[in-house]
C-alpha positions as CSV (number, residue, x, y, z in Angstrom):
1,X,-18.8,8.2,30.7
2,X,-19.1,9.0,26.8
3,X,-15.8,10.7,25.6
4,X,-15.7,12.5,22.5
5,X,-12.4,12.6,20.6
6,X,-12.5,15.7,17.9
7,X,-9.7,15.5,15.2
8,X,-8.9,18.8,13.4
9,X,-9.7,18.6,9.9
10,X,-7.1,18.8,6.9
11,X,-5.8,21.8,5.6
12,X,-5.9,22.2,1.7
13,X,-2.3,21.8,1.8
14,X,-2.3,18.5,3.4
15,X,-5.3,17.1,1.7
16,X,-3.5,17.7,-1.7
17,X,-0.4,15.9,0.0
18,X,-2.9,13.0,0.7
19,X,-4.1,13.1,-2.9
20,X,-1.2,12.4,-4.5
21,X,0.6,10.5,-2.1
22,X,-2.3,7.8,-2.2
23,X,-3.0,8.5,-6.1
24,X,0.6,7.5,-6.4
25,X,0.1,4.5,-4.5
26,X,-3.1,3.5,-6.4
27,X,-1.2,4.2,-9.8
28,X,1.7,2.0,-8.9
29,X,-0.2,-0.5,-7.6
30,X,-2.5,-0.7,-10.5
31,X,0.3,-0.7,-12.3
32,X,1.7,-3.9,-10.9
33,X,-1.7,-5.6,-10.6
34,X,-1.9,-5.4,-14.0
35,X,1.6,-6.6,-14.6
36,X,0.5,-9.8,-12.5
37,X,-2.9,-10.2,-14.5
38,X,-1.1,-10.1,-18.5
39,X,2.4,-11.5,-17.4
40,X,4.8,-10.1,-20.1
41,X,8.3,-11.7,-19.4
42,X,9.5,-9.6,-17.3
43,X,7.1,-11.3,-14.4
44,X,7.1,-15.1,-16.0
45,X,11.2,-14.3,-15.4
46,X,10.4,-13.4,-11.7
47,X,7.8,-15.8,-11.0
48,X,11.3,-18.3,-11.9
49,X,13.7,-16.6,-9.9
50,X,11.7,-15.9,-7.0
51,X,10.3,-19.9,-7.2
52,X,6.8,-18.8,-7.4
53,X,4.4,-20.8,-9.9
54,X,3.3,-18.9,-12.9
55,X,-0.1,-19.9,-12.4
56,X,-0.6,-18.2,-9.0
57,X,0.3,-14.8,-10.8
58,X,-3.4,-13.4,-11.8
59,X,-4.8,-14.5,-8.4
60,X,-2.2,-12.1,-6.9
61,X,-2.8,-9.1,-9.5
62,X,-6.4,-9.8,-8.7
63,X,-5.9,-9.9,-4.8
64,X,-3.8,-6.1,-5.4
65,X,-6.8,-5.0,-7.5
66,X,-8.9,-5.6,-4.8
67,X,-7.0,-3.7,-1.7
68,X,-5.9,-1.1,-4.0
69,X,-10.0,-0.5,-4.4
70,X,-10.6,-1.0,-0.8
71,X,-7.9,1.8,-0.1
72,X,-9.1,4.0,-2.8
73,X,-12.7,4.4,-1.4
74,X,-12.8,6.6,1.5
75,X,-15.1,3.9,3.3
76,X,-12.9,1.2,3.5
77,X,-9.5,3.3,3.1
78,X,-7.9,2.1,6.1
79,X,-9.2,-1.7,5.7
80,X,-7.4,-0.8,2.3
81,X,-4.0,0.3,4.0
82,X,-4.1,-2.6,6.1
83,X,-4.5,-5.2,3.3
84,X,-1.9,-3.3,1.0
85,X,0.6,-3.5,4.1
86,X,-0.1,-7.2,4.2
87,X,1.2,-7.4,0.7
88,X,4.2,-5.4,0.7
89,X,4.9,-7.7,3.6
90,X,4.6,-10.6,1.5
91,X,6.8,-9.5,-1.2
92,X,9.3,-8.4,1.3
93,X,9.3,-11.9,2.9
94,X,9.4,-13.4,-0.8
95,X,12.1,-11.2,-1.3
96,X,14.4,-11.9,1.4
97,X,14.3,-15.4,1.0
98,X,15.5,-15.0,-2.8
99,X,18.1,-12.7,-1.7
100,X,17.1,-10.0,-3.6
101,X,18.8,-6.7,-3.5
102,X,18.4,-4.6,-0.4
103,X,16.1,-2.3,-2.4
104,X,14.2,-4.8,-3.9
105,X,13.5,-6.0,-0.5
106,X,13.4,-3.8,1.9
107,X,13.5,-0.1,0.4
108,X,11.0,-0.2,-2.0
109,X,8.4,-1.7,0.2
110,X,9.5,0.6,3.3
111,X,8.8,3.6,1.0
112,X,5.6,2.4,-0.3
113,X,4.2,1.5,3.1
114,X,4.9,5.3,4.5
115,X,2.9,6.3,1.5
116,X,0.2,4.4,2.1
117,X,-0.1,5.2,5.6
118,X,1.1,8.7,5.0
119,X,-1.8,9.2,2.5
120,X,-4.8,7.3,4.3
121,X,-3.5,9.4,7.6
122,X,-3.6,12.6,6.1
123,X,-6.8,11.8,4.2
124,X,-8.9,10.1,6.9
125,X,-9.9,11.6,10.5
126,X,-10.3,8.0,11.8
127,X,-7.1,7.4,11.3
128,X,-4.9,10.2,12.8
129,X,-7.9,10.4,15.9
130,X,-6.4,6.1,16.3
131,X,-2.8,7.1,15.4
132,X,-2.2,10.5,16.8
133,X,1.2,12.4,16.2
134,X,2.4,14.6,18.3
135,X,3.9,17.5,16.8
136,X,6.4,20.4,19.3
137,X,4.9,20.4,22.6
């Protein structure tokens, strides 16, 4: 038995939500991977405290480069969100065990990961039709 699952395509409203909730993910992202790649001290003073060596910092920024491009093209977008999710979930576990601040650990990376998803779910039909919300029945 074939079953066809239609989702409902996004309204102009939502798609500009999508837009600049994943634009602002990309941006940030970008931001940080870049941060990672030229090291200022700010991130040679993290590296420290967060007893990470200094030489495994562009391999990160490059890893983010790549998922944030993976999440940027509509192809691979929720390969993308998946691969960003896995390293917000490393910095949160980095985090925790330097005892970082609660939003340095935890808020920050909670807030980024509902944009991510927020964005690629709004933006992508294969998404929502795998992760369907219910809204008033």
């Amino acid at each position: 038995m074939n079953s066809v699952s239609t989702v409902a395509p996004t309204s102009t409203p939502l798609l500009w939500t999508a837009r600049v909730l994943s634009s602002l993910v990309i941006l940030f992202m970008l931001f940080d991977a870049t941060l990672h790649i030229m090291k200022p001290a700010p991130v040679v003073d993290a590296f420290a405290r967060l007893g990470y060596p200094l030489s495994a910092s562009v391999g990160i920024g490059i890893l983010e480069l790549l998922c944030v491009v993976a999440y940027a093209i509509p192809r691979t977008g929720p390969l993308g969100a998946v691969l960003l999710t896995a390293v917000l979930g490393g910095a949160v576990s980095t985090h925790v065990r330097a005892g970082s601040p609660a939003f340095e650990a935890y808020i920050f990376p909670a807030i980024l990961g509902a944009m991510i998803w927020g964005g690629i779910w709004l933006r992508d039909s294969r998404v929502r039709a795998i992760l369907p919300i219910r809204t008033g029945d």
